[in-house]
C-alpha positions in Angstrom: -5.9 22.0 -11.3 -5.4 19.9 -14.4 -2.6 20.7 -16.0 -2.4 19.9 -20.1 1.0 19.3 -21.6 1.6 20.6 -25.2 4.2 19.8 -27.3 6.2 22.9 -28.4 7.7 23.2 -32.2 9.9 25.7 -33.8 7.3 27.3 -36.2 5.5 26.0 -39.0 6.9 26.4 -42.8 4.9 24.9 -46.3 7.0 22.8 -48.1 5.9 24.7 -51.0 8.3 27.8 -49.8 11.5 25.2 -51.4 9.8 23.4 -54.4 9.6 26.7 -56.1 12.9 27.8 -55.4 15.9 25.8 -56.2 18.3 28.6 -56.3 18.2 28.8 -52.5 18.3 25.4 -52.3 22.0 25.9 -53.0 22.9 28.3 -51.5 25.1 28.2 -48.6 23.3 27.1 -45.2 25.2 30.0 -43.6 23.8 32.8 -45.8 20.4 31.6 -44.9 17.9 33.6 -42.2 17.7 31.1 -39.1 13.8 30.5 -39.6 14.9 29.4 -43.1 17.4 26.8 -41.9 16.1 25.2 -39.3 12.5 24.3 -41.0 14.5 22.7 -44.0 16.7 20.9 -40.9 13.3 19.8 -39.8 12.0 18.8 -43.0 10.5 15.1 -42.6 11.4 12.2 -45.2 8.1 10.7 -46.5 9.4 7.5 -44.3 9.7 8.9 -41.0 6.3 10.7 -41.6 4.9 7.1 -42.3 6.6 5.5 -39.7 5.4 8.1 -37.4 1.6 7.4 -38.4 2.4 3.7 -38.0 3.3 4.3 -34.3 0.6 6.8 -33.5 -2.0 4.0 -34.7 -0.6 1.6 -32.5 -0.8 4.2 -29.6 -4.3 5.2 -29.9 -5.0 1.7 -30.0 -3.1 0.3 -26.9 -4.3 3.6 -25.1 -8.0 2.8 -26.0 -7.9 -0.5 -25.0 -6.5 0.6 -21.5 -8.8 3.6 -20.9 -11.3 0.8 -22.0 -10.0 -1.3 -18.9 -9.6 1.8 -17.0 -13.4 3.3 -17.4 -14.9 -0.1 -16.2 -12.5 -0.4 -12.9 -13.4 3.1 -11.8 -16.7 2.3 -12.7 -16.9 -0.4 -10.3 -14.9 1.9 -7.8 -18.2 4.1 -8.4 -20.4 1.3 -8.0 -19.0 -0.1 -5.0 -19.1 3.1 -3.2 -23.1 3.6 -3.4 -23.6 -0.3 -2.6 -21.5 1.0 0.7 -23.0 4.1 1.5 -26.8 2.2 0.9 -25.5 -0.5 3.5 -24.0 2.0 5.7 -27.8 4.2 5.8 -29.2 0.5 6.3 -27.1 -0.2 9.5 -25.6 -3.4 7.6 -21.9 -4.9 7.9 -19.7 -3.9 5.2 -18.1 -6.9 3.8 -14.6 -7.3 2.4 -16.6 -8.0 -1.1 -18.2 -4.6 -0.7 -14.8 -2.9 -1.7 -12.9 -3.5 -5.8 -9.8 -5.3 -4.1 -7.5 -5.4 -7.3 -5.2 -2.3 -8.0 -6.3 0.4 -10.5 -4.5 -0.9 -13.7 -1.6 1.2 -15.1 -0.7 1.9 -19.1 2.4 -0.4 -20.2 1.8 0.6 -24.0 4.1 2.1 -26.6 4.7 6.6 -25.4 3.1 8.4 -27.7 5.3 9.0 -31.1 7.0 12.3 -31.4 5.6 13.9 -35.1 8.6 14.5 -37.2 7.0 17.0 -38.6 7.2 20.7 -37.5 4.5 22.1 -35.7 2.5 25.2 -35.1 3.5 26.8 -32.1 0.9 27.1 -29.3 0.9 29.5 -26.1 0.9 27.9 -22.9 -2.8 27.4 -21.5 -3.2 30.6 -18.7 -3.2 29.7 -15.3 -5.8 31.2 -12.7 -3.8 33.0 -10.4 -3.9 31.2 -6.5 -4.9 33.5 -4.1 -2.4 34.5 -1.0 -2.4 35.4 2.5 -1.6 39.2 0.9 -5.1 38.8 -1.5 -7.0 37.3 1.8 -6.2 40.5 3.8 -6.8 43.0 1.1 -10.4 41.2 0.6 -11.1 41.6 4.4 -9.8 45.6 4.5 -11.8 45.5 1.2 -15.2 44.1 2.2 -15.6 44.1 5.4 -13.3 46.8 6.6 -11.4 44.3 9.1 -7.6 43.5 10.0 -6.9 40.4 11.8 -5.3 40.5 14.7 -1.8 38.6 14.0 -0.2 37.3 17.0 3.4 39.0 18.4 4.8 35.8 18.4 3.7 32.7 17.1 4.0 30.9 20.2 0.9 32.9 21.1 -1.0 31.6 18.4 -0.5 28.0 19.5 -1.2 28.8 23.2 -4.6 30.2 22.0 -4.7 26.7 19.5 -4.0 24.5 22.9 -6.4 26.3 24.9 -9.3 26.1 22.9 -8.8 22.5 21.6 -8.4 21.3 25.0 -11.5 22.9 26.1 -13.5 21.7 22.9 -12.3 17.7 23.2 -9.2 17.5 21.2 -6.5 16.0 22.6 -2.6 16.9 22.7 -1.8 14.3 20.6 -4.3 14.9 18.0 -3.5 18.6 17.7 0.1 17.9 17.5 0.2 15.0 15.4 -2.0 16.2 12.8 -0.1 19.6 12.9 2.9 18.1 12.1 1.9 16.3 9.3 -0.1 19.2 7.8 2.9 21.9 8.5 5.9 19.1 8.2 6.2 20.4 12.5 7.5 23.7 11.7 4.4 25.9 10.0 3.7 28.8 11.2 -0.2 30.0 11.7 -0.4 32.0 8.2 2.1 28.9 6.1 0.1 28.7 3.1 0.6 25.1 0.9 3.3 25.6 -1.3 5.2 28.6 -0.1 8.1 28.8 2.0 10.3 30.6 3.2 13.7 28.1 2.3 12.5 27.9 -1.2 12.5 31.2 -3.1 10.2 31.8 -5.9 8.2 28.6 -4.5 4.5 29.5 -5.2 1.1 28.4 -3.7 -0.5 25.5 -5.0 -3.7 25.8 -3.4 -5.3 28.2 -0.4 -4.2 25.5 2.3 -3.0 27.9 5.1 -2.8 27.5 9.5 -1.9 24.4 11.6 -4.6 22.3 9.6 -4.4 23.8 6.4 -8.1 25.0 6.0 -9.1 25.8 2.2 -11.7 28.7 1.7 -14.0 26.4 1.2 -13.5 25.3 4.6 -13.5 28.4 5.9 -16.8 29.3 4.2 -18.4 26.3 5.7 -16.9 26.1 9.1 -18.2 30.1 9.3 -21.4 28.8 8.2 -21.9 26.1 10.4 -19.7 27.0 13.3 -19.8 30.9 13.5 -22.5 31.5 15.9 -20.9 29.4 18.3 -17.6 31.3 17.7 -19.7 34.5 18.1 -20.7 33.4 21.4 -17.3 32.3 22.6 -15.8 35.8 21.0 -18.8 37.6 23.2 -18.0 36.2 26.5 -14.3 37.2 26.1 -15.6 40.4 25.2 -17.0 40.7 29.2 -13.9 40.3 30.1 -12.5 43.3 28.4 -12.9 47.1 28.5 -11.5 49.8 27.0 -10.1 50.1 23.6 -9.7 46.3 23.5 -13.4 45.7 24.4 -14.1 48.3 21.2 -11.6 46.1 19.1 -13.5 42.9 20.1 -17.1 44.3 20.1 -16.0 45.3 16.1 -14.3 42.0 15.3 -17.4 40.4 16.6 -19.9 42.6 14.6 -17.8 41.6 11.8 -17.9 38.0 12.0 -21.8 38.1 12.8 -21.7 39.6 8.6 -19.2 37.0 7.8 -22.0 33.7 9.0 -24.7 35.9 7.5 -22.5 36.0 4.3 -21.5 32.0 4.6 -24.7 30.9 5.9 -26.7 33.0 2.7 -25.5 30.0 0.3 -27.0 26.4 0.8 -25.4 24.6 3.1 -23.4 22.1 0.5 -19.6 21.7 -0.4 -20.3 23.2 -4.2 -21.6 26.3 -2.8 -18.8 26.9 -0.3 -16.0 26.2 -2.9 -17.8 28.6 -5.2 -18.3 31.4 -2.5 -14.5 30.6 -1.3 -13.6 31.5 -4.9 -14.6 34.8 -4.7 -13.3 38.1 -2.7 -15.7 38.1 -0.4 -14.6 34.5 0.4 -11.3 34.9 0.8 -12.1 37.9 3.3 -14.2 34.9 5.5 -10.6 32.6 4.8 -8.4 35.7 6.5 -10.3 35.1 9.5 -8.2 31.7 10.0 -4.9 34.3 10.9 -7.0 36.3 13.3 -5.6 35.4 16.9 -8.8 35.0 18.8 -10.9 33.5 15.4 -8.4 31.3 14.1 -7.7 28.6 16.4 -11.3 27.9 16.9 -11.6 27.8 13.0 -8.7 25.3 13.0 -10.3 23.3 16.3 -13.4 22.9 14.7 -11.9 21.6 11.7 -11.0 18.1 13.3 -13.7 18.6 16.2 -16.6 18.1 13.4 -15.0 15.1 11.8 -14.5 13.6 15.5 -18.1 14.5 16.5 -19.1 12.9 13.2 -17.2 9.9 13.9 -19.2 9.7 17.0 -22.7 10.2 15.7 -21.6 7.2 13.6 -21.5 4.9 16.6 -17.6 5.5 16.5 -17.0 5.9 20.3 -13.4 5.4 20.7 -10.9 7.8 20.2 -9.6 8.3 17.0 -6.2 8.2 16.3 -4.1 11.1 14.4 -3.4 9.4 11.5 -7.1 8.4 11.7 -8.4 11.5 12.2 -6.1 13.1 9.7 -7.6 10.7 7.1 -11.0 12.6 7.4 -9.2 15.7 7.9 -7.8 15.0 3.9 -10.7 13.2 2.3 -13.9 14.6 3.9 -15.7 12.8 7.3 -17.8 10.3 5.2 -14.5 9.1 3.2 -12.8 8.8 6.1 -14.6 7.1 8.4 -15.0 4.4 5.7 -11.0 3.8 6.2 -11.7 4.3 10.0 -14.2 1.9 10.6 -12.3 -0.9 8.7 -11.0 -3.4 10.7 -7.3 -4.2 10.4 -7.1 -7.6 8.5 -9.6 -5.8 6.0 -7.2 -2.3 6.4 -4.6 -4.5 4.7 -6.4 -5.8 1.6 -8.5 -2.7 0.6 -6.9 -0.6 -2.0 -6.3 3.3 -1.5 -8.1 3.5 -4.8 -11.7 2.7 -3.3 -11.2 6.2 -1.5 -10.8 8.1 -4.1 -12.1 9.7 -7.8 -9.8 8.4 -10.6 -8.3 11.6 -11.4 -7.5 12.4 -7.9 -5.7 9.4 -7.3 -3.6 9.5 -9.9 -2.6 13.0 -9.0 -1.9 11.2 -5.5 1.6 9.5 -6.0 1.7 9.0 -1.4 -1.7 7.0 -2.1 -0.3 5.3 -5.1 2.8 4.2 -3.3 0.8 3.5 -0.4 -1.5 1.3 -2.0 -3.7 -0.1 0.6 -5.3 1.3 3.9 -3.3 0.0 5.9 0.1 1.5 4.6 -1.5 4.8 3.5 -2.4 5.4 7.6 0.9 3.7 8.6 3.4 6.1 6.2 0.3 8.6 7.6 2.0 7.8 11.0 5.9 7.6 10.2 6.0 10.9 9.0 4.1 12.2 12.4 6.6 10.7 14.1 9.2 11.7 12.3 8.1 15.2 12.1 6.9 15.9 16.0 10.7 16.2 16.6 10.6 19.4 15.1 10.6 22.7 17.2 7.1 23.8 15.9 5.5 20.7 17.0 7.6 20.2 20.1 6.6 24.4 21.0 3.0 23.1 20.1 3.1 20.4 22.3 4.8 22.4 24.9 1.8 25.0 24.7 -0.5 22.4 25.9 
């Protein structure tokens, strides 16, 4: 979300209230109401007010000519991208050329002047309220008349993760690896980004929650191109099962078969997901991610379809975590773009190539990071650092 600062004043008084009234002029400051007092403290001498429109000019100006600059690199950052993608549809090399190899330039100008002036107060721009794990399972009750099934303990949950993501393809180290980088090694299957426990009054800054931190958007896409398959790995369970567990599973299941109807009745495109994972009946899909039997193949199929992308690429080796955590964050195509670079190249490139301007400068780990090759290496050093943890050493353990 883009957040606008605005500068905040003490109220706004007409000079005209003390040029008509000399008598109060004199009086005491003390006998004065407060409003009174502090606009005639606040009063600005004709020469701070032009000095102050002296300095704004020169502002504006230095911050033209840099969003000038600015425009025309990401621009080229734009540019680049389609000559890449064309060459990549074409079977062609990508080149070291193909990529902007100078770094995004950064403003050096003069801050922007504060007015000396008094001005009108403004209210604070409303926020849109971020959904939580609380609003996810209301919308399920609400719409589709479901519970998830939590886990009694959340080693459970990760024994049902290990199972599954062994069966699909993943391996330990994946899982693990990208879990701890996701969760910092100690999330829990319902940790939702930005909350936390050790932190009160810490507040969610997106609908990130699990081991892999799924948006709804992810949800709503992975239910519409994953949920049959689901269904029919939630069905053969069900032959397993028969009493009032079998009537549990044969009611989650005719649940989820709504849920891909629901996901699947919007074309198949990231803009239609987001907007469908923006509404109650999407964030019912997302609660499915904290249902014991449904949410670690949700979270499995997360990285299995960027690894099955990878392959369809020609990408046969096995990607590493970090690698595979870089299409986990920016999408499959994105990442595989980083993937596929060799490592002479990985150390040249600029983060910046990866990304649209205004999400990289919201990105101060791929501004540090400048370059592929220390974006996946800091990508690394905190999996390692993190798989000491004890929820990714019980995750690790459950495999």
């Amino acid at each position: 979300m883009r957040l606008q600062l605005i500068r905040m004043g003490s109220g706004f008084v007409t000079l005209a209230l003390f040029a008509g009234a000399p008598r109060v002029m004199a009086m005491e400051a003390s006998t004065l109401p407060a409003s009174t007092a502090n606009a005639m403290a606040q009063a600005a001498s004709p020469q701070a007010i032009a000095e102050y429109r002296r300095k704004l000019r020169e502002y504006q100006e230095a911050r033209a000519a840099f969003e000038e600059e600015a425009g025309a690199y990401w621009s080229s950052i734009s540019e680049k991208r389609k000559v890449r993608n064309a060459k990549r549809r074409e079977r062609q090399t990508i080149a070291l050329d193909d990529y902007v190899l100078t770094q995004p330039p950064v403003y050096s100008g003069p801050k922007r002047p504060v007015n000396p002036e008094p001005e009108e107060e403004k209210p604070p721009r409303e926020r849109k309220p971020i959904p939580v794990v609380a609003d996810f399972l209301k919308a399920a009750a609400d719409h589709f008349q479901f519970v998830p099934q939590r886990p009694a303990a959340e080693v459970d949950f990760k024994r049902a993760y290990a199972r599954y993501a062994l069966a699909a393809g993943l391996t330990r180290e994946q899982a693990v690896r990208v879990y701890s980088f996701e969760t910092g090694g100690t999330g829990n299957h319902d940790m939702q980004s930005g909350l936390s426990a050790s932190r009160p009054g810490s507040r969610a800054i997106s609908t990130a929650i699990g081991y892999n931190q799924l948006l709804t958007s992810n949800s709503v896409e992975l239910m519409a191109e994953q949920g049959q398959e689901i269904v029919k790995a939630l069905t053969a369970k069900a032959t397993l099962l028969s009493g009032q567990p079998r009537q549990a599973m044969d009611h989650k299941i005719a649940v989820l078969k709504r849920m891909v109807a629901l996901a699947r009745s919007v074309p198949d495109e990231w803009a239609q997901h987001e907007k469908l994972g923006n509404t109650p009946q999407g964030w019912a899909i997302h609660a499915m991610v904290l249902d014991i039997d449904v949410g670690p193949l949700l979270q499995t199929h997360k990285l299995l379809t960027s690894v099955i992308f990878a392959r369809a690429k020609g990408f046969m080796r096995p990607l590493t975590a970090a690698e595979l955590e870089m299409m986990n964050l920016t999408g499959d195509g994105t990442g595989l773009d980083m993937v596929t670079m060799p490592q002479p190249m990985r150390e040249q490139v600029p983060t910046s190539n990866f990304f649209q301007r205004s999400g990289y400068e919201r990105n101060p780990v791929a501004i540090r990071n400048n370059t592929v090759a220390k974006l996946l290496a800091v990508t690394d050093a905190r999996m390692d650092s993190n798989s000491n943890l004890p929820g990714a050493k019980e995750l690790a353990a459950a495999f």
